[in-house]
N, C-alpha and C positions, 0 to 999 in steps of 0.2 A: 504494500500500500504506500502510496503518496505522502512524502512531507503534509501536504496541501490536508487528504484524505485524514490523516491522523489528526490532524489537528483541529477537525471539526468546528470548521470556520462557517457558522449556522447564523450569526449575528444576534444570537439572542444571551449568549455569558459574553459580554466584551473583554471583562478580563480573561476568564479561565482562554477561551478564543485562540487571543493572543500569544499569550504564555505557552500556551501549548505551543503551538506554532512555534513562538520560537526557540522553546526546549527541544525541539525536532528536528531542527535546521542542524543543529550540532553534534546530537546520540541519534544512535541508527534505533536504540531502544529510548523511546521519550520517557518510560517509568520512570530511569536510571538517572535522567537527568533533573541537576537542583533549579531553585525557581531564578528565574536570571536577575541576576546586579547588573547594573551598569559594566563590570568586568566582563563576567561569564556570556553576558547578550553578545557584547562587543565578539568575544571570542568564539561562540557559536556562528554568528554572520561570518568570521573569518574562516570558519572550519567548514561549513556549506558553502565558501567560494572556492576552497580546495577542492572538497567535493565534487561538485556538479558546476558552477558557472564559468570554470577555467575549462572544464572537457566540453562545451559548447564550442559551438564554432565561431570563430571571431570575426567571419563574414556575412554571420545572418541579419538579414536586415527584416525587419518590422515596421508594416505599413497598418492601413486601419479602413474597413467600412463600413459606413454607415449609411443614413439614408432617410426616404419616406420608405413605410412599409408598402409592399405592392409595385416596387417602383423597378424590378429589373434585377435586384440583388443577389437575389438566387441563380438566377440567368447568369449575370456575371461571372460569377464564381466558379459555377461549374465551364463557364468559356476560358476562363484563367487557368482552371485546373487543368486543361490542356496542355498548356505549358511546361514543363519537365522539369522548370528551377522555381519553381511558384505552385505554394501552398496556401492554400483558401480555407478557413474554419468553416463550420456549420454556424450558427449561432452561438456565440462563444457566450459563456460566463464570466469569465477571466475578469471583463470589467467592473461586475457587481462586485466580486468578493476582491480587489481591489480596493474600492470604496468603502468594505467592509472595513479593512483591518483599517486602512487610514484614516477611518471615523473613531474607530475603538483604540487607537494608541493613545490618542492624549487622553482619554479617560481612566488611562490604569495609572494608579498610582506609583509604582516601579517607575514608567516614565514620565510620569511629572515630576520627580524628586531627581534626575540624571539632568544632568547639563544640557541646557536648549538646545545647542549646536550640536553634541554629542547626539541624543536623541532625533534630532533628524535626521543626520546622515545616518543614521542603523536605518531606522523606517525608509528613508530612499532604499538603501540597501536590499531590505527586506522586500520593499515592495516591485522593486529590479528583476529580486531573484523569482522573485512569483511569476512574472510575467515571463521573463526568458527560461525558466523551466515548463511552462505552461508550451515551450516552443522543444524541450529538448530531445524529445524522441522524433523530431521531422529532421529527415535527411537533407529536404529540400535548402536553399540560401534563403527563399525569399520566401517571409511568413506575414499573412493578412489576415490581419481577427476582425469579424465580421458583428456587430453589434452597433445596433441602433442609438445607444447610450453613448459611445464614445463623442459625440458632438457636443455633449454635455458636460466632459471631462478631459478636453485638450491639454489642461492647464499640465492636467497630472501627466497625462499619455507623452507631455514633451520629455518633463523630467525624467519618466523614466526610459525613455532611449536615447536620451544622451544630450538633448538640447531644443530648443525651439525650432532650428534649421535643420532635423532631421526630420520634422513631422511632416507625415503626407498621407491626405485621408480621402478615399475614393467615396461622395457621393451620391447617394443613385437616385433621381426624381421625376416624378413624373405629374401630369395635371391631378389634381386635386380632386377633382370631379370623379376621373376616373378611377382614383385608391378608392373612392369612396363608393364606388357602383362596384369595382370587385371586391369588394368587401362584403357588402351585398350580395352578391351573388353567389360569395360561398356561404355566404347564414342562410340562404336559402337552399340551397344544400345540403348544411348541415342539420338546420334546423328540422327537419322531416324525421328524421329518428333520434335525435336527441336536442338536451339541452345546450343551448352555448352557460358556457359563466358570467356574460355579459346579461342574458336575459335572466337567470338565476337574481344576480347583483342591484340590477337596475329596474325587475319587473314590467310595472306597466310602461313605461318609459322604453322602453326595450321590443315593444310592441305593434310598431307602427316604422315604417321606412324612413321616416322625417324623424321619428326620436331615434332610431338606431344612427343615423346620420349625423345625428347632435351630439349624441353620447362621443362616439369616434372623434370627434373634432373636442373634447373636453379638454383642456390642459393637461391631464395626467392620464390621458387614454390617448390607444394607440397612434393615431394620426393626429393629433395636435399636439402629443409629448413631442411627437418627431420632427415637426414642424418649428417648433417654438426652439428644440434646441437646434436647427439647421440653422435658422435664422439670426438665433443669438451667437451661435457662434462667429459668425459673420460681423455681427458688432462686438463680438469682442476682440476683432480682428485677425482672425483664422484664415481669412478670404483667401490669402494665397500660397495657403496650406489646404486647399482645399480642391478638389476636381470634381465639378457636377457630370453628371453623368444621367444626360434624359433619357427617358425611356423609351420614346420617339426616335431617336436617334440610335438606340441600341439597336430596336430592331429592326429600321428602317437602313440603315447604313453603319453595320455592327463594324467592318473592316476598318474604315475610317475612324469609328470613336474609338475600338480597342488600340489603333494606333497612338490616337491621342492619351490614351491612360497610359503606355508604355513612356511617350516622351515625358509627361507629367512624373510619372514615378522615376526618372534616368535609367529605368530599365531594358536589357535588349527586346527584341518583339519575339513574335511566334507566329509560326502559319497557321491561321487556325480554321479549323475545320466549322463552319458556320451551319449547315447542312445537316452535320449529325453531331450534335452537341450530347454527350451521353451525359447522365446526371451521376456523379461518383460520389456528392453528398447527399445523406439523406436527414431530414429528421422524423421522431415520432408526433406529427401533428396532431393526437388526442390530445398532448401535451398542451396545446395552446385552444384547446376546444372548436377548431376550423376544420374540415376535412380539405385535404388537397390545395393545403396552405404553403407549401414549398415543393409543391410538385413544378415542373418545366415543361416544354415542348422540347422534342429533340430540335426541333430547324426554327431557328434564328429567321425569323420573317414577320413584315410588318401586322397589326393587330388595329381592325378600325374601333372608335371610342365607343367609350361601352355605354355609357353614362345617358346620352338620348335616348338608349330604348330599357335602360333600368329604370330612370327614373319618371316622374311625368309630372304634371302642373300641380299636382298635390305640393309636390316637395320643390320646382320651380320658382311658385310663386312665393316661397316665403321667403322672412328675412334670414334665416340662416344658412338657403341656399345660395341667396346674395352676396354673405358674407364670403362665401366660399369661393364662388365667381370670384371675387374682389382679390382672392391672393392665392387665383388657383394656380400659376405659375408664377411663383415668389422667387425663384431663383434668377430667374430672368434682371430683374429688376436689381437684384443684389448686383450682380455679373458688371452692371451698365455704373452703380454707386463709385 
């Protein structure tokens, strides 16, 4: 089992959490190990660099995707995964429990009582080795973790590969309108033999095209979380760490935009077979309550808008379909700022 695995990074003991964790990092048996000072931390983070961060390879490089949901990313991925020096996550975790421990470190008393300075650099430390072991069983150079969260955590995702000027985050968007009608369209799929969690969550609200519509675009549901942090990250000035990637353009003239993701990333290209795009990641989508929510097409070809014939003058005429209208292609606008 995993460093990571033992240490039972659940986020609900922030102490116990961490401690584990980092009594791990340095005895292969974590029982054995005593509860860390300021000394012994220090010296576990040096004993897990012996270990594992020095046997990595010191040419992998770490990129980042993200995105609107619905908007191409799975497409992507598996067109990348073509590639023989490029490695593509499923849906990664890596960034939540990330977040995890660096919310839960300054909470533990151990590291409130160690010297500021000391105490961060262990936590960069630790939180380095999280992410580059999270990478160390892939043979491949070039590893891209795949989560819609990382737009919302730049700040962190710089420091820990190495600096601002290594960050390079692919991504993927598409009209607004449209996330929103195939989203739709697989609750309506799903919806026939079971419940979603959303209709569970939200009941009567959850009951009608125009609330399921509303719900989605909430600030902390799926396509407005996405949204909001695309956007801000932009004002928080990411913009040219950033490569949008329409969905329009994926499929519509996939050669040309994969070209431009290779020159964005300074990476070499690939020939890539557009035609028979085989899908080599998969997830379990019970998991997120959708059916055939990361499923693909094999061939890379255009897809006319869904959105006219899902939706109708019910959900038209309102104001929240307006709203929608109003920044269904927000990236545009950004691109031009």
């Amino acid at each position: 089992m995993s460093a990571l695995g033992r240490a039972n990074l659940d986020g609900t003991d922030a102490r116990g959490s961490v401690l584990r964790f980092i009594r791990v990092l340095g005895a292969t048996d974590a029982a054995k190990a005593p509860s860390p000072t300021l000394a012994n931390s220090v010296h576990y983070i040096q004993a897990y660099q012996k270990m594992g961060i020095q046997s990595m390879s010191t040419d992998r490089r770490i990129y980042f995707l993200a995105g609107l949901p619905r908007s191409g990313s799975t497409l992507l991925a598996n067109i990348l995964a073509q590639h023989p020096r490029i490695h593509v996550t499923t849906t990664s975790g890596i960034v939540d429990m990330l977040v995890q421990v660096r919310n839960a470190w300054d909470r533990l008393r151990e590291f409130q009582a160690m010297d500021r300075k000391a105490s961060e650099r262990v936590k960069r430390n630790v939180l380095s080795a999280m992410l580059q072991g999270y990478f160390a069983h892939i043979e491949r150079p070039i590893c891209i973790d795949k989560n819609r969260r990382w737009s919302e955590y730049l700040e962190m995702a710089a420091e820990l590969i190495g600096g601002r000027e290594r960050l390079k985050i692919l991504v993927t968007v598409r009209d607004l309108r449209d996330v929103l009608a195939s989203f739709e369209t697989l609750h309506r799929k799903t919806s026939a033999l079971g419940q979603l969690p959303l209709e569970a969550d939200r009941g009567a609200k959850f009951k009608t095209t125009l609330g399921r519509l509303e719900v989605l675009m909430e600030d902390e549901r799926a396509v407005g979380r996405a949204y909001h942090g695309i956007r801000d990250a932009v004002t928080r000035g990411w913009k040219d760490h950033m490569h949008f990637i329409d969905y329009e353009d994926l499929t519509h003239k996939p050669e040309e935009t994969l070209r431009g993701v290779y020159r964005f990333l300074g990476e070499e290209g690939h020939r890539h077979d557009f035609a028979h795009v085989e899908q080599v990641m998969f997830e379990d989508d019970f998991a997120y309550g959708l059916r055939d929510l990361h499923v693909i097409r094999p061939k890379v070809e255009p897809q006319a808008p869904k959105w006219p014939k899902v939706f109708d003058e019910a959900v038209f005429d309102s104001a929240s379909w307006k709203n929608v209208e109003s920044i269904a292609e927000f990236w545009k606008a950004c691109l031009k700022a």
